[in-house]
C-alpha positions as CSV (number, residue, x, y, z in Angstrom):
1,X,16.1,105.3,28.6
2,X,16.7,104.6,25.1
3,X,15.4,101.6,23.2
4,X,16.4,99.5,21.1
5,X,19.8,97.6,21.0
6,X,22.0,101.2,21.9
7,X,20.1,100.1,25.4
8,X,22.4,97.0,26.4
9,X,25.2,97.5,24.0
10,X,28.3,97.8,26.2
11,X,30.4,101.3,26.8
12,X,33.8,101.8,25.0
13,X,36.5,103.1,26.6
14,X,39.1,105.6,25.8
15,X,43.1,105.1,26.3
16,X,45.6,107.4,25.3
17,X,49.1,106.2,23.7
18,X,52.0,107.6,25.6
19,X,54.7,107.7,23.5
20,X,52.6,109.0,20.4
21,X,49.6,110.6,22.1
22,X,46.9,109.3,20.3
23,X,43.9,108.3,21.8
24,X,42.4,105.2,20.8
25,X,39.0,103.2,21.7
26,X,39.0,100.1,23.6
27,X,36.1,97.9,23.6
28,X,35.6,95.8,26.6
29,X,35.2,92.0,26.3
30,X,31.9,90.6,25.2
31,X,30.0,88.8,27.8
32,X,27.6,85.4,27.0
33,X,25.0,87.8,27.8
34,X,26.0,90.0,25.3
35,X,26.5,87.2,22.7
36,X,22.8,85.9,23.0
37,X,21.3,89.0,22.4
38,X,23.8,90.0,19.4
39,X,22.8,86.5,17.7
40,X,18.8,87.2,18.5
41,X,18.9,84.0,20.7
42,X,15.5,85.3,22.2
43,X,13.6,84.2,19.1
44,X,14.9,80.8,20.0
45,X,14.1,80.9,23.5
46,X,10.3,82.2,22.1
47,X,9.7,78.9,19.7
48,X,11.2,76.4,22.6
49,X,9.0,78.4,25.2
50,X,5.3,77.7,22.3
51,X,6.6,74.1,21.6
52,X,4.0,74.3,18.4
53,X,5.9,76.1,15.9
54,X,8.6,73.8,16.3
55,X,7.0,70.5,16.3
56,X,4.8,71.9,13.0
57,X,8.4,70.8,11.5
58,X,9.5,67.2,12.8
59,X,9.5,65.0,10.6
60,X,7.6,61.7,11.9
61,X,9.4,58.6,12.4
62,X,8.2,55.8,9.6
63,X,6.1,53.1,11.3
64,X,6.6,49.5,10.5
65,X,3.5,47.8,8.4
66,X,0.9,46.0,10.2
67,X,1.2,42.5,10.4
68,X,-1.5,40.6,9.1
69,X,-3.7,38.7,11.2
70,X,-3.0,35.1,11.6
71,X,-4.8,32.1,9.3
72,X,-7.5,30.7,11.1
73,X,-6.6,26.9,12.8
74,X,-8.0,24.7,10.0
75,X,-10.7,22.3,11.1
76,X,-10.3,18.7,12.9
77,X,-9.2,16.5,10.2
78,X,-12.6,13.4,9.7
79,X,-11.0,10.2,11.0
80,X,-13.8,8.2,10.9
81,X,-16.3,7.5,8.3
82,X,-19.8,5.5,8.1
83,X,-19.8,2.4,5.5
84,X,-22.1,0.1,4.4
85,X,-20.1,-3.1,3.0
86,X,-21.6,-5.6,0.7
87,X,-19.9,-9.0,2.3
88,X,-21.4,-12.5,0.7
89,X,-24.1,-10.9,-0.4
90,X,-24.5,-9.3,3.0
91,X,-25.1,-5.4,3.8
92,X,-23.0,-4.7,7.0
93,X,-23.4,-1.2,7.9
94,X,-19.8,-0.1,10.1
95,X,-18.2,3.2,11.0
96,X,-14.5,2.6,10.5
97,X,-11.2,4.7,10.8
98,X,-10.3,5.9,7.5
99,X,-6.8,3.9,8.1
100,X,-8.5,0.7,8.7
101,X,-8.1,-1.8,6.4
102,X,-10.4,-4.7,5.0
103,X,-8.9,-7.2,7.0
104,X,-9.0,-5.3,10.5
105,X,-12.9,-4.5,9.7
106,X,-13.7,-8.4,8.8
107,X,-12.0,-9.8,12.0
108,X,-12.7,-7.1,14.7
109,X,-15.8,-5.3,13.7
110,X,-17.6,-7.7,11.9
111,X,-16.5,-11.0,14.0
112,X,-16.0,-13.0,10.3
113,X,-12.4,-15.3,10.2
114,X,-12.9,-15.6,6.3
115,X,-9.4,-14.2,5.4
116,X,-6.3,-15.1,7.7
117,X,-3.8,-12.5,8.1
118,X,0.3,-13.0,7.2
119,X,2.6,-11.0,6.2
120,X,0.6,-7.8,6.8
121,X,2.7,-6.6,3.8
122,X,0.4,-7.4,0.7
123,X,3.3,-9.8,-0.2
124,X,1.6,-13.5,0.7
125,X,-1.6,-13.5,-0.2
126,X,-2.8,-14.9,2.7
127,X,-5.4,-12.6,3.3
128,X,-6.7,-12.9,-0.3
129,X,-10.3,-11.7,-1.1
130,X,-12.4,-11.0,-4.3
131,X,-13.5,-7.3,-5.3
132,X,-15.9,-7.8,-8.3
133,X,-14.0,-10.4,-9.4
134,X,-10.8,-9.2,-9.1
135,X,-8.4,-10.8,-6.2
136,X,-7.2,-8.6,-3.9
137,X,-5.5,-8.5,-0.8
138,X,-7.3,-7.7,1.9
139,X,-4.5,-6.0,4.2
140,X,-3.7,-3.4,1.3
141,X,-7.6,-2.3,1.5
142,X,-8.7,0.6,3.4
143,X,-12.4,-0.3,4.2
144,X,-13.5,3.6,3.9
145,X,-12.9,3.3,-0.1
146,X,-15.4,-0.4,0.0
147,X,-18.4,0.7,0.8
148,X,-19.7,2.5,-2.5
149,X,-21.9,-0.8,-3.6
150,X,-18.3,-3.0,-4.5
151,X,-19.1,-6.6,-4.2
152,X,-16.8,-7.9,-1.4
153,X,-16.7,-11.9,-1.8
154,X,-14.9,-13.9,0.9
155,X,-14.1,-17.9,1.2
156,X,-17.5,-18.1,3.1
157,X,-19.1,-16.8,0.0
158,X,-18.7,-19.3,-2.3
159,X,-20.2,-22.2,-1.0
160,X,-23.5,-23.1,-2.5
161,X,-25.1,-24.6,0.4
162,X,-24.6,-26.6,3.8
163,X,-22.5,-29.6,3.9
164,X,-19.7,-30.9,1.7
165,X,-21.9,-31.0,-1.3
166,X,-22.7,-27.6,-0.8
167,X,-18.7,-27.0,-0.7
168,X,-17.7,-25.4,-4.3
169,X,-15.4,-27.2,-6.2
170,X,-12.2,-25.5,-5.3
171,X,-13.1,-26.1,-1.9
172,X,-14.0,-30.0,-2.2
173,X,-10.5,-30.1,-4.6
174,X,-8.3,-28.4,-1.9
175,X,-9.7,-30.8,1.0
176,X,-9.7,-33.7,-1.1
177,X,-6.8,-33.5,-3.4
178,X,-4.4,-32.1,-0.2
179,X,-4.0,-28.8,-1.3
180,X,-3.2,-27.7,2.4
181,X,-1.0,-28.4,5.3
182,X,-1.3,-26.0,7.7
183,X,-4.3,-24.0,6.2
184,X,-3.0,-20.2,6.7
185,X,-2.6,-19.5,3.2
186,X,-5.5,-21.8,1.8
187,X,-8.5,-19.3,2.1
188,X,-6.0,-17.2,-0.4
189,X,-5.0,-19.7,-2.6
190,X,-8.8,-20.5,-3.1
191,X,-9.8,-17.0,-3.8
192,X,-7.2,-16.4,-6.2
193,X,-8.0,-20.1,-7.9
194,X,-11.5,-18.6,-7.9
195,X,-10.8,-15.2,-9.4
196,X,-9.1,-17.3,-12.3
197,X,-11.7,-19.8,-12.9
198,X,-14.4,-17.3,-13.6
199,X,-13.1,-15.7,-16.2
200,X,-10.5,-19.3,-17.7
201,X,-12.8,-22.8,-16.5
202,X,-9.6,-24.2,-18.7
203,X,-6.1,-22.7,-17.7
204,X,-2.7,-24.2,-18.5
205,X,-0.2,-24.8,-15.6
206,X,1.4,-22.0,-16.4
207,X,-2.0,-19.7,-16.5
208,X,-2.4,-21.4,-12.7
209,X,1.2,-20.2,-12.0
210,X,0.7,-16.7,-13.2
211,X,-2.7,-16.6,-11.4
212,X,-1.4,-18.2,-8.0
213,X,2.1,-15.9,-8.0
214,X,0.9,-13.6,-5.4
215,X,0.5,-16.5,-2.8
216,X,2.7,-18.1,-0.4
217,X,2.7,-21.6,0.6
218,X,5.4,-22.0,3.4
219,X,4.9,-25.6,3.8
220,X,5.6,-26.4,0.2
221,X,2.3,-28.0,-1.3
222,X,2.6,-26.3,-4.6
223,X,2.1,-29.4,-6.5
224,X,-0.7,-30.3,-4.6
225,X,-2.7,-26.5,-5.2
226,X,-2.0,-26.7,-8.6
227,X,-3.7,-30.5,-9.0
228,X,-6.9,-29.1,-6.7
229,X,-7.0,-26.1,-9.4
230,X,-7.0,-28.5,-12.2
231,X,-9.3,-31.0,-10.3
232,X,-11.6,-28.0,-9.9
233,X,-11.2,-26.5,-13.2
234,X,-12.4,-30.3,-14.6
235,X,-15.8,-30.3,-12.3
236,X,-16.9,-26.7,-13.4
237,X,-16.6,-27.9,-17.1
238,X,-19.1,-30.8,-15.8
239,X,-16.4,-33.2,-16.2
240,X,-16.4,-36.8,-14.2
241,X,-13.7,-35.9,-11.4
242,X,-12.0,-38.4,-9.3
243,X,-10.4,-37.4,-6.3
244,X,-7.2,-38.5,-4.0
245,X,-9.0,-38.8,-0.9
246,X,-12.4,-40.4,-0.4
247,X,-15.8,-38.3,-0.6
248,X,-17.1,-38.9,2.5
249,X,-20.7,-38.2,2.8
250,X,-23.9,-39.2,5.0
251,X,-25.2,-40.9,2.4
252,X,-22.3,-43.2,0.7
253,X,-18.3,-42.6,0.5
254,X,-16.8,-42.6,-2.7
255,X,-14.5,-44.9,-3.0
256,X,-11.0,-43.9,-4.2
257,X,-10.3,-45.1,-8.0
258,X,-7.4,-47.7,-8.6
259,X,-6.0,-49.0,-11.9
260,X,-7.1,-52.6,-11.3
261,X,-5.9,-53.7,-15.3
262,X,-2.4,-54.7,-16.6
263,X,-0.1,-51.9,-16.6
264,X,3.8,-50.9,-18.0
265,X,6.5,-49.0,-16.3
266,X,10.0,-47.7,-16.9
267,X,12.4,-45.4,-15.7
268,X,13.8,-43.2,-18.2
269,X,17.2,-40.4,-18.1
270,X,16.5,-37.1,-18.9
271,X,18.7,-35.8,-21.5
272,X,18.9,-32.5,-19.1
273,X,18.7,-33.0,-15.3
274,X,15.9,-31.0,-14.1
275,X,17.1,-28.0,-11.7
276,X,15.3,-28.6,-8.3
277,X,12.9,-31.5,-7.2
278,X,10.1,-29.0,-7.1
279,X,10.6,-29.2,-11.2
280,X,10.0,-32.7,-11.6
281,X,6.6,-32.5,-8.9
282,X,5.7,-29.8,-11.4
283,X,6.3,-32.3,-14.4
284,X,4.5,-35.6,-13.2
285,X,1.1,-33.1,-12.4
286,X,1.7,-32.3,-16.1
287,X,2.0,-36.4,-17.1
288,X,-0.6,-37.3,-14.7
289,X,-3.1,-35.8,-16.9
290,X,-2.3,-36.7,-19.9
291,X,-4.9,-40.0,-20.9
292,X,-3.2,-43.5,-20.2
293,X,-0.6,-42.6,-17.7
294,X,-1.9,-44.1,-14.4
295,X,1.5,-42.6,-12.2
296,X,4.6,-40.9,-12.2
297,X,7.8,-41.2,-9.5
298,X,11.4,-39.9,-10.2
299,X,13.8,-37.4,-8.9
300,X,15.9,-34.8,-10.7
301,X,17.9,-36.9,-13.0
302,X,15.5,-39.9,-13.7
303,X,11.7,-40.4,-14.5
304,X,9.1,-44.0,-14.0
305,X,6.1,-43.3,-15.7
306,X,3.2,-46.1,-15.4
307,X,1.1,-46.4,-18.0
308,X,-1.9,-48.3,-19.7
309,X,-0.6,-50.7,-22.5
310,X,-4.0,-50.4,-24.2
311,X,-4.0,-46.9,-24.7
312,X,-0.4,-46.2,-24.8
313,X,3.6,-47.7,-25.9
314,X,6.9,-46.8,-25.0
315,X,7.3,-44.4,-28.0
316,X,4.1,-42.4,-27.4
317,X,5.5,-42.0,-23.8
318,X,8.8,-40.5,-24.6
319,X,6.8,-38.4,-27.0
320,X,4.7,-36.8,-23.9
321,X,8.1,-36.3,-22.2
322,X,9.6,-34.4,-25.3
323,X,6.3,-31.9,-25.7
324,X,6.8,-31.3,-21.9
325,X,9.9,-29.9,-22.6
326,X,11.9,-32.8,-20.7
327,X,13.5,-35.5,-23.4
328,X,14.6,-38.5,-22.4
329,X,17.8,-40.6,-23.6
330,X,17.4,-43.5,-25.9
């Protein structure tokens, strides 16, 4: 047998030409067989066969990154914290909700009614209270950030002892002078009044105004809170006070004062009509303390001062009505 391709490669033939008598080879067609081992197709076969020399050349597919582990759940956000408030002079140790304000922690924790609640808004005043001498509303105030040794100070605070005489004087001023109707903004008018007269025991209307601005009175008593202020103002100076309303005590009343002497009157025509009636209330609390004038009545367009004729004349009256601001004709 002989080795070697000769082996399998296939057997010519040979044809002669008949019309010029030359003989010529013909090769038979190849087979697939053939082909395969013509084009060394066995060496293929031999690597699919081992597997390993082939897959020594694959090139691997690119993996994605790893993703990175997730962030840890943060922890339970505090929604309560432990206080200690300084109330009247009063520790009062509470545990609150860090979104509770002042005025939720007074009423429902602490069981006090010191500081009535309005608006909710920090826009009346109602709920006024005094932070180291500062006025404050008490709905604005989260209770968490009061208890670091502020001094808290409520209407119940201020009184110096039991009874009326124990009342302080914007309290005795307010009841006695009328500086309330229905009471729901008076505990805030007083502790603004009293945040003012600690620092200014003599303030001008208009410093009472300014002081007063972030309080509401819906029923309209304006003129009378700013008369109990000065009334007030006048007894912490250690001046002799007379009130509206009788002092009515278990020992003696105080009679109210009248002007029991000769007295003038006349009505007089502003040179300007005043705007509003509230204007001219704010105008006769002005005349009415000015010494010698006993009373004031009027409207917008006219004023009747009354007056002492010992201590004052007509042209010393139209002289208080010009520095007010509010001449009078001839």
């Amino acid at each position: 047998m002989t080795e070697g391709n000769d082996a399998v490669q296939p057997k010519s033939t040979e044809t002669t030409e008949p019309e010029s008598g030359k003989t010529q080879q013909v090769r038979p067609p190849i087979t697939r067989r053939d082909f395969l081992i013509r084009s060394n197709a066995g060496a293929v076969a031999v690597g699919v066969m081992s597997g390993a020399g082939f897959a020594a050349t694959l090139v691997p597919e690119p993996q994605a990154p790893p993703r990175p582990a997730p962030p840890a759940a943060p922890p339970n956000p505090v929604t309560t914290r432990r206080v200690s408030l300084d109330i009247d002079g009063k520790k009062h140790d509470v545990t609150v909700d860090v979104r509770e304000s002042l005025w939720e922690t007074l009423n429902y924790q602490l069981g006090q009614s010191n500081c009535n609640l309005g608006c909710d808004r920090a826009q009346c005043g109602a709920c006024t209270v005094v932070v180291d001498g500062r006025a404050v509303n008490g709905c604005s105030l989260l209770t968490a950030r009061y208890g670091r040794g502020q001094k808290i100070l409520t209407v119940a605070g201020i009184a110096s002892g039991p009874g009326v005489q124990g009342l302080h004087p914007l309290q005795r001023a307010f009841w006695l002078e009328g500086g309330f109707q229905c009471g729901i903004c008076t505990r805030g008018f007083i502790m603004s009044s009293y945040a003012l007269l600690q620092s200014n025991k003599n303030p001008t209307t208009e410093q009472i105004k300014e002081a007063l601005s972030g309080n509401i009175c819906r029923c309209g008593e304006y003129a009378k809170i700013l008369n109990s202020v000065k009334k007030a103002a006048a007894e912490l100076r250690g001046e002799k006070v007379t009130y509206t309303a009788p002092l009515i005590t278990d020992e003696a009343p105080t009679p109210i004062t009248q002007n029991t002497g000769p007295s003038t009157s006349r009505q007089f025509e502003f040179v300007t009509a005043l705007g509003t009636i509230e204007q001219f209330d704010d105008l006769a609390l002005e005349l009415k303390q000015k010494p010698g004038i006993l009373g004031v009545s009027g409207t917008e367009r006219t004023v009747t001062p009354i007056w002492d004729p010992s201590r004052l004349d007509e042209i010393r009256v139209r002289q208080m009505l010009a520095e007010t601001g509010h001449p009078v004709r001839p």
